[in-house]
C-alpha positions in Angstrom: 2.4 -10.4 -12.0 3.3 -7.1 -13.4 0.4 -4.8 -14.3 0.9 -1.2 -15.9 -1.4 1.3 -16.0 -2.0 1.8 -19.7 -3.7 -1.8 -19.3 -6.3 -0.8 -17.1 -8.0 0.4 -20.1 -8.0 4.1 -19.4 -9.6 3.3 -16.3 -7.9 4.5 -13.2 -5.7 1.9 -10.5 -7.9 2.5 -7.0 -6.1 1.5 -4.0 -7.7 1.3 -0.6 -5.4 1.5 2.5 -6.4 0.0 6.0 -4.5 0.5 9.4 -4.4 1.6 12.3 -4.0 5.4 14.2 0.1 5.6 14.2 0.6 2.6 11.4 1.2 5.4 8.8 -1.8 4.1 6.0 -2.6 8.0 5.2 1.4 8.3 4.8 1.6 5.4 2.7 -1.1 6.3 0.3 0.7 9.9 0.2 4.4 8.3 -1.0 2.8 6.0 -3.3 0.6 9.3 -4.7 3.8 11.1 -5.3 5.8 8.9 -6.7 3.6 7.9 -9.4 3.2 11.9 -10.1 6.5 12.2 -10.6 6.6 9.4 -13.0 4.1 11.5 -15.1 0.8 10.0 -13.8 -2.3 11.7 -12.8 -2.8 10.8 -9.0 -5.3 11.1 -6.1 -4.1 10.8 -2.3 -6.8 11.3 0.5 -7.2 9.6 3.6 -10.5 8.9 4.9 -11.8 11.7 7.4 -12.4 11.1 11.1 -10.9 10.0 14.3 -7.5 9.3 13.9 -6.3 8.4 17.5 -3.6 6.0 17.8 -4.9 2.7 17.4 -7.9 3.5 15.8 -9.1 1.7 12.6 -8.1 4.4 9.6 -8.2 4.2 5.3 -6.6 6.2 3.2 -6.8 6.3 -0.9 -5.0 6.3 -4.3 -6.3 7.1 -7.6 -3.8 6.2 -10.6 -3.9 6.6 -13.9 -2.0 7.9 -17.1 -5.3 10.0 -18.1 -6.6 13.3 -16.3 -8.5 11.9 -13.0 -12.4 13.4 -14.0 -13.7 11.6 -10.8 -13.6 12.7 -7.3 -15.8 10.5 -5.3 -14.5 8.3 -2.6 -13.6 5.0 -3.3 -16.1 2.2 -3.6 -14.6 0.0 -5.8 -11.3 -0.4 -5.5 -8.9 -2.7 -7.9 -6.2 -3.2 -4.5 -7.0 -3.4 -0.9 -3.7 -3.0 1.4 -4.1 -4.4 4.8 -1.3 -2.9 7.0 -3.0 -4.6 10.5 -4.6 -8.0 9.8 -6.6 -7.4 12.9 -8.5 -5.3 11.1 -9.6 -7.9 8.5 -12.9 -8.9 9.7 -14.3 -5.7 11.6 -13.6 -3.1 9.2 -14.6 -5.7 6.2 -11.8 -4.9 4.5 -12.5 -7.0 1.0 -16.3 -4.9 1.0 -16.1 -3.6 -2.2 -12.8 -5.3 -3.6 -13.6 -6.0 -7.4 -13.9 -9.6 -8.2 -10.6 -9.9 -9.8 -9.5 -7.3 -7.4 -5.8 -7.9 -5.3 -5.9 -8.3 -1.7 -2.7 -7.4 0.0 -2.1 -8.2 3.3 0.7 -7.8 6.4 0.8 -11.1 8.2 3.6 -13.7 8.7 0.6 -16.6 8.0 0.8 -18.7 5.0 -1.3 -17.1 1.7 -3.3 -20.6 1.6 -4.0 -20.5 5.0 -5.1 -17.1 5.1 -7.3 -17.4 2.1 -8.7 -20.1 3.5 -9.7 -18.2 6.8 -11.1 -15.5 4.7 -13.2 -18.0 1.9 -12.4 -15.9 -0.4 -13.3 -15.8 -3.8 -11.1 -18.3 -6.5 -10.8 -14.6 -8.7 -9.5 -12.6 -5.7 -5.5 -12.5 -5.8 -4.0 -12.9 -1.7 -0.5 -11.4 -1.4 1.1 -11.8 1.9 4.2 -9.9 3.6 5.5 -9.8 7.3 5.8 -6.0 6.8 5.9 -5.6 10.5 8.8 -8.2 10.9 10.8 -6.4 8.5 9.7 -2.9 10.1 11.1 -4.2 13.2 14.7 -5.4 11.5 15.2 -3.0 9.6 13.8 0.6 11.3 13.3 -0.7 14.5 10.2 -0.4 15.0 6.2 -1.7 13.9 5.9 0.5 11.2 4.6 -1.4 8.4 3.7 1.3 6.2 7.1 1.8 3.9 7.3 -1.9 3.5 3.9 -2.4 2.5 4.4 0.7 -0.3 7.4 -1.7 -1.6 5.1 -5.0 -1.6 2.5 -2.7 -3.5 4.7 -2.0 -6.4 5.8 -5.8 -6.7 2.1 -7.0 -6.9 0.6 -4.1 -9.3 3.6 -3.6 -11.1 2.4 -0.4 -11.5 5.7 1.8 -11.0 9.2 0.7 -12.5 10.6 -0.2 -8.9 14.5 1.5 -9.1 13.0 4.7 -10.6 10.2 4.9 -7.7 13.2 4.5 -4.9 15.0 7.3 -6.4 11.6 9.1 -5.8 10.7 7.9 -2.3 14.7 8.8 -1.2 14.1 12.5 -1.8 10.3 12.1 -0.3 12.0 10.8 3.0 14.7 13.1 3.0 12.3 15.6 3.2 10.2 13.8 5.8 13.3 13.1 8.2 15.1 16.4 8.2 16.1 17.9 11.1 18.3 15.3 13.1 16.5 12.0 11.6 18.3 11.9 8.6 19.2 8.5 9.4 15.8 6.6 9.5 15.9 7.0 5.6 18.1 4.6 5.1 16.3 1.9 6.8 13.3 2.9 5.1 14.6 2.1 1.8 15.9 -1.3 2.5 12.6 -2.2 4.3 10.8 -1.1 0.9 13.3 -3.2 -1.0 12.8 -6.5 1.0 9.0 -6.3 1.3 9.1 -6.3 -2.5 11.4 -9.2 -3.2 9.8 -11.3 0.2 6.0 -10.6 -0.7 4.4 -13.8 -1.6 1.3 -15.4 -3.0 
């Protein structure tokens, strides 16, 4: 399953995020950004501009690669779709674009060959599925699917070395949850760590 980014060919990993207002895609795509930067990779982070009420459908994007990033036009193309509400699957066509080899990962507690069923999708198209909000809810309290997904991620790209990338994310949310909300960190971590051993295809 792993995948590094010297085999894409010089080519750069694109990553599309869908969720929803308050589902922390845009966040996602930011920690998964930074932690590939610090393990020496060129990255891209942007989130996909307009109304970001809670709720709303929202995208957010990553660029990867081990070369300088020459291109900065949005995402058309992408390599990985993450899916962080599987609402959103039909109405914001969230495979539009996927490459035909492409991985489509998704957060849902139905079964990968039910799912790809529901979605006819194509035999070359990978399905990955994770109850990131389950695991959200036991582990932070709360639907927040975002961290967990950002551990499932790393499992089915094998893009980052996993141990070195928690190291990484653990000062990123220490930063994030200063000021009284030191412990949410914690959970955070462990949420990351079980979405990557409980993601399934």
């Amino acid at each position: 399953m792993a995948e590094s980014c010297s085999m894409l060919g010089g080519q750069a990993l694109e990553v599309r995020w869908h969720g929803r207002g308050g589902q922390g895609a845009k966040t996602a795509a930011l920690l998964f950004g930074e932690s590939a930067l610090d393990t020496g990779m060129y990255i891209q982070a942007f989130p996909e501009y307009g109304p970001e009420r809670m709720g709303a459908p929202v995208a957010a994007f990553n660029r990867l690669s081990d070369k300088p990033i020459r291109s900065h036009a949005g995402v058309k193309n992408p390599r990985v779709v993450v899916v962080l509400d599987a609402s959103l699957i039909e109405p914001a066509r969230v495979t539009e674009g996927l490459v035909e080899d492409g991985i489509l990962l998704v957060n849902s507690n139905v079964e990968p060959a039910e799912l790809r069923k529901r979605l006819s999708l194509p035999p070359g198209i990978k399905l990955y599925v994770v109850d990131a909000s389950k695991i959200a809810m036991e582990t932070v309290g709360k639907n927040v699917p975002n961290t967990p997904m950002l551990g499932a991620l790393v499992k089915v790209t094998g893009i980052l070395d996993f141990e070195p990338m928690m190291v990484a994310i653990k000062h990123k949310l220490a930063e994030k949850f200063r000021g009284g909300k030191e412990k949410f960190v914690e959970p955070n971590l462990v949420s990351i760590r079980r979405a990557y051993e409980e993601v399934r295809c």
